[in-house]
N, C-alpha and C positions, 0 to 999 in steps of 0.2 A: 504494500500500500504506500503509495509515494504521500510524504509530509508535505509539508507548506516550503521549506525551501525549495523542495523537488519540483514543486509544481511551479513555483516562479522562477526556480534556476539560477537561485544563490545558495553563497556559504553560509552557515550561522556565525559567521563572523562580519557578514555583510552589514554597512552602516545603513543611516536611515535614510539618503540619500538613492544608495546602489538597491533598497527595498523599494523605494518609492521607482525607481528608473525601471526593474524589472517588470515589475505590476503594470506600466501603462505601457512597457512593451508587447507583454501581453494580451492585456487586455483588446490594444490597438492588433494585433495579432486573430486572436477569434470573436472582434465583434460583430454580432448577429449582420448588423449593415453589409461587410466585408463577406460574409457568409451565409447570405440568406437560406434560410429553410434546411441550416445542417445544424443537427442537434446536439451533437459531438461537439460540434464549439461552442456553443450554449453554452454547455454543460462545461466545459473547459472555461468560457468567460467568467462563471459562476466559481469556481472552483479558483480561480486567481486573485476576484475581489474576498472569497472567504480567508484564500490565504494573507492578502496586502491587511484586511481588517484586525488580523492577529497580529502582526508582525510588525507591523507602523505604530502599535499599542505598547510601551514600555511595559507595565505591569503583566499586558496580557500575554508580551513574549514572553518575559519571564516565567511565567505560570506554563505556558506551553513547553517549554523549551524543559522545566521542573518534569511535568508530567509524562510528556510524549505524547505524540500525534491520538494514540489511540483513546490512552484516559482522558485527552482534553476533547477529543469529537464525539465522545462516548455518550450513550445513555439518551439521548433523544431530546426531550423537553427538560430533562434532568442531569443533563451532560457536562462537560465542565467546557467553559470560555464558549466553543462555536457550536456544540451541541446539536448539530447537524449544519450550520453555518445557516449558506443564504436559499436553504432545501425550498422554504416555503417563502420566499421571494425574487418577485419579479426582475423586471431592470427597472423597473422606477426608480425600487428599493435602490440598487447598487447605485444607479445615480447619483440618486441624491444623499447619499453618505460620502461618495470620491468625485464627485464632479470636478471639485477643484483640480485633481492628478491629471484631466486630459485639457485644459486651459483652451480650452478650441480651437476649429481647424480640424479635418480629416474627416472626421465621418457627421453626420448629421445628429447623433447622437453624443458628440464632444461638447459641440460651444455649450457656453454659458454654465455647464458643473452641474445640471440638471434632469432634466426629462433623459427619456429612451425614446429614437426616433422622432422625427418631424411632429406627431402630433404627442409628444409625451408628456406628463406633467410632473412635477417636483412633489413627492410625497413627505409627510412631516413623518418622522416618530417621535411617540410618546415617550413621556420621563421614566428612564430604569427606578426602580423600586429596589431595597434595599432590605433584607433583612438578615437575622441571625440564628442558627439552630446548633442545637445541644444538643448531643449522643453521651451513650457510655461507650467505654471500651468496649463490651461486650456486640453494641450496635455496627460502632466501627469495624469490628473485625469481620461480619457475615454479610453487612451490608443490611441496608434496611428503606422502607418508604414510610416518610411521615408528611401528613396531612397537615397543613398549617394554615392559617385564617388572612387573608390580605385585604384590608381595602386599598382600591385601588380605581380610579377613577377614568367612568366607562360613559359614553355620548349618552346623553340622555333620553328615556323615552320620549319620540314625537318630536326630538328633534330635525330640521333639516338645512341643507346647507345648499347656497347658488356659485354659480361661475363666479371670479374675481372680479369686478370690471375693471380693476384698474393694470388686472395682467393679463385680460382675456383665459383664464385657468393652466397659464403656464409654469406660474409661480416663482417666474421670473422676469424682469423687466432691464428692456435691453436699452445703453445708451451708448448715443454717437457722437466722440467729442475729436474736433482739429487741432492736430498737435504740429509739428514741425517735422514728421514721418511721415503727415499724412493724415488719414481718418482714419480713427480709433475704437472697435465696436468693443464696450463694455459689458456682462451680464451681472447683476446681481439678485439675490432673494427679492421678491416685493414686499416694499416695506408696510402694505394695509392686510396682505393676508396671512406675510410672514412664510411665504414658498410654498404656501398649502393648496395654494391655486382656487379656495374656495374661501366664501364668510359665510358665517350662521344668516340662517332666513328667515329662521322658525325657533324662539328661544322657549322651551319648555318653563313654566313655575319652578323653582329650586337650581336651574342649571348656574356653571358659571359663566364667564364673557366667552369663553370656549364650545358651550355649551353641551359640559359635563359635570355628570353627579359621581361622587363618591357610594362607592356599591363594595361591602365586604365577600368576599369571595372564598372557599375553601378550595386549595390550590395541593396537589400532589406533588413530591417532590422525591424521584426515584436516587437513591445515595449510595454507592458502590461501594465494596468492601475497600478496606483500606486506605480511607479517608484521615486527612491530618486536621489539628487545628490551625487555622488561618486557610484552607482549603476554600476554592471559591468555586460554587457551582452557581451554571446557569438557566433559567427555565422560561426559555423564548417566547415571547409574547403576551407573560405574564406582569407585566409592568403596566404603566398608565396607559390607557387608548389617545389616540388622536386625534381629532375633530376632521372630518370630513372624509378624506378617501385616505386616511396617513396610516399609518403601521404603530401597532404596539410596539409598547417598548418591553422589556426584560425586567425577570423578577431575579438579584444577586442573591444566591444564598449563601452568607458565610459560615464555615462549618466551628463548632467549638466541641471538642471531645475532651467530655470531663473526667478528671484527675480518677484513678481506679485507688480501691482502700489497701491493694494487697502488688499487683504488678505497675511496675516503672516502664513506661514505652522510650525505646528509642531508634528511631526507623521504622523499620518494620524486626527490631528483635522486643523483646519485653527479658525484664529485672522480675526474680522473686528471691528476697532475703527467706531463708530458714536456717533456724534453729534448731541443733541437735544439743541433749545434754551429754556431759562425758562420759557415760556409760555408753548410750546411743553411738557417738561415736567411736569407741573401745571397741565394742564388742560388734557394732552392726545393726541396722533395724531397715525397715520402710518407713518410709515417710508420707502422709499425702499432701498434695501441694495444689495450687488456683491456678488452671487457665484460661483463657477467654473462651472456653467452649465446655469449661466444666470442669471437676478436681480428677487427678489421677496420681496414682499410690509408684511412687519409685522406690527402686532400694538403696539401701546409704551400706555403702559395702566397711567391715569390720576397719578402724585404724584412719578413717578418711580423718583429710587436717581443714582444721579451719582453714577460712579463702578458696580452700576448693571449689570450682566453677565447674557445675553439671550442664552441659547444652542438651536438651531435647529438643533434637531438631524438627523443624514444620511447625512447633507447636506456639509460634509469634504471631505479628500481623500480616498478612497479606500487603501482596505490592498494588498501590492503585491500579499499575500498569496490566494486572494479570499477569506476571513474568513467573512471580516466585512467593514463598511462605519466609515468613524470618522466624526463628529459634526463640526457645524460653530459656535463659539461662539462669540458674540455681546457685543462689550465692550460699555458701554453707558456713554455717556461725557456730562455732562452738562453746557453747552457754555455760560462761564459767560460775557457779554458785558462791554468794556473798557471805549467807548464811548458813553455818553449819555447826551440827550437833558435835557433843564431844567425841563422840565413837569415830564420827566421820573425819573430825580433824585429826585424831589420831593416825586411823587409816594412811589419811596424805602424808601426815610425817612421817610414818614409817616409809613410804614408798619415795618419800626425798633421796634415798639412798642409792635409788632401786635402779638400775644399769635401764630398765626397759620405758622408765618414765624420763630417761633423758634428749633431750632434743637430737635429732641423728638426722636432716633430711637428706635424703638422695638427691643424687643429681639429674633426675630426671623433676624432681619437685622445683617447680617454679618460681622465679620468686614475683612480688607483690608486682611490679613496674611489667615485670614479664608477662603477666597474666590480663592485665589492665593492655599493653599492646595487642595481644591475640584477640582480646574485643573489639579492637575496633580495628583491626587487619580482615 
């Protein structure tokens, strides 16, 4: 499956210049104009502004470039950053978010940073929406969908909307100034309908100047295993509406995965401290111990030393990417008693003497710094 630089035909070390230069080579490359009635290029036009819309995005390269092509286009309405990208948009759409990138000239669809084709019009979108949700560990690691409540503001009923007249529904208004080059054709947004190429006609009781009401919503929100906190996912079209013929906008959902009482996440491994007493350790036992999918009984073999690190592998968090499982690793503490009866202190001092209670490690026993590098190698 080719990425976003594949498709535009840069490096990920390409500036934001040589991203912006790629994108309108392309795009000027399969647009519909230049291509009439081939679908392959369509579909390729689409597939370049999805790409230029990530990658001209500081935050949202990053996040992509974090995740990978597959965790960030993943999941549909639920998916992270492009979430199927411009799947369910036209060229209006593309237009009127990069119009600037093709400054006019070339095709009938360039000037002015606007419409698609001779009769096209400048669509608005609506304000992204912003919210926050909370998992446990346990939710993070299998993945999970939660239902959450939005208002979010939608055309009002009985609303309607007429042509601009002051831009004929283009949503753009064209001027022609003499300069010392020559004559100079300028485009900009229309300043009475604001690009939208329409004004309310029919303003509903309660609407605003927009003529939209605020409507709460209960909104699904599909959350793939192996989500972090500050994780951003996105659920397209879930954000404010826009007054006339314009496009929703997005609902952000920031992820927060709350602190667990027993396992320390890092990565995709997980921390669990246990405690053995010194018999336990002397002599040997089973332990049982927390994972994110439920407790399971290991054995603590006879002689084991404190700092010893048990990995059960698989038994971490999953990679958002689907690649891989990360390990539970078992921190082993050996629980020295503060309090002790006379018999018992006796015991220890007799055993002060004792060749077998002296410290002896082999050299295959690692030490503290040694073992602390193996974690994170």
């Amino acid at each position: 499956m080719a990425d976003f630089y594949d498709i535009l035909g840069i490096s990920k070390s390409a500036t934001a210049a040589e991203i912006k230069k790629a994108y309108r080579k392309k795009a000027i490359e399969f647009h519909p104009d230049k291509n009439p009635g081939d679908e392959t290029a369509e579909e390729n036009f689409k597939k370049a502004a999805e790409a230029y819309e990530t990658l001209s995005d500081q935050q949202k390269k990053a996040r992509y470039d974090q995740l990978g092509h597959q965790a960030y286009t993943s999941g549909g309405a639920g998916g992270f950053g492009g979430g199927g990208g411009f799947g369910g948009m036209d060229m209006d759409d593309i237009f009127s978010q990069f119009g600037d990138i093709f400054g006019g000239g070339g095709f009938s669809g360039f000037g002015g940073g606007g419409g698609f084709g001779s009769g096209g019009r400048r669509r608005v979108k609506g304000k992204d929406l912003r919210i926050r949700v909370s998992l446990t560990l346990e939710e993070a690691a299998v993945g999970v969908e939660k239902k959450v409540k939005v208002k979010r503001k939608k055309q009002a009923p009985g609303v309607t909307y007429k042509t601009c007249t002051t831009c004929g529904g283009s949503g753009q208004v064209t001027r022609i100034q003499n300069t010392i080059l020559g004559r100079m054709q300028t485009s900009a947004p229309c300043n009475v309908c604001g690009g939208a190429g329409q004004t309310m006609d029919k303003k509903p009781a309660g609407a605003d100047a927009q003529g939209l009401v605020i409507d709460e919503e209960t909104v699904s929100i599909k959350i793939p295993a192996g989500v972090e906190t500050d994780m951003r996912l996105k659920v397209s079209g879930k954000g404010n509406e826009a007054p006339g013929n314009g496009i929703s906008g997005d609902l952000l959902v920031d992820i927060e995965v709350k602190e667990h009482a027993e396992l320390q996440r890092e990565g995709n491994n997980l921390h669990f401290d246990l405690y053995v007493s010194v018999p336990e350790a002397v002599l040997g036992t089973t332990k049982e111990i927390q994972t994110v999918t439920g407790k399971v009984r290991i054995p603590i073999e006879a002689g084991i030393q404190s700092g010893k690190i048990l990995r059960l592998r698989g038994k971490g968090m999953p990679n958002v990417n689907g690649y891989a499982t990360g390990d539970l690793l078992v921190h082993v503490n050996v629980w020295t008693p503060r309090n002790l009866s006379r018999d018992q202190k006796e015991f220890f001092e007799s055993m002060m003497a004792d060749s077998h209670f002296e410290p002896a490690p082999e050299k295959g026993d690692k030490s503290f710094f040694e073992k602390v590098k193996d974690m994170f190698s």
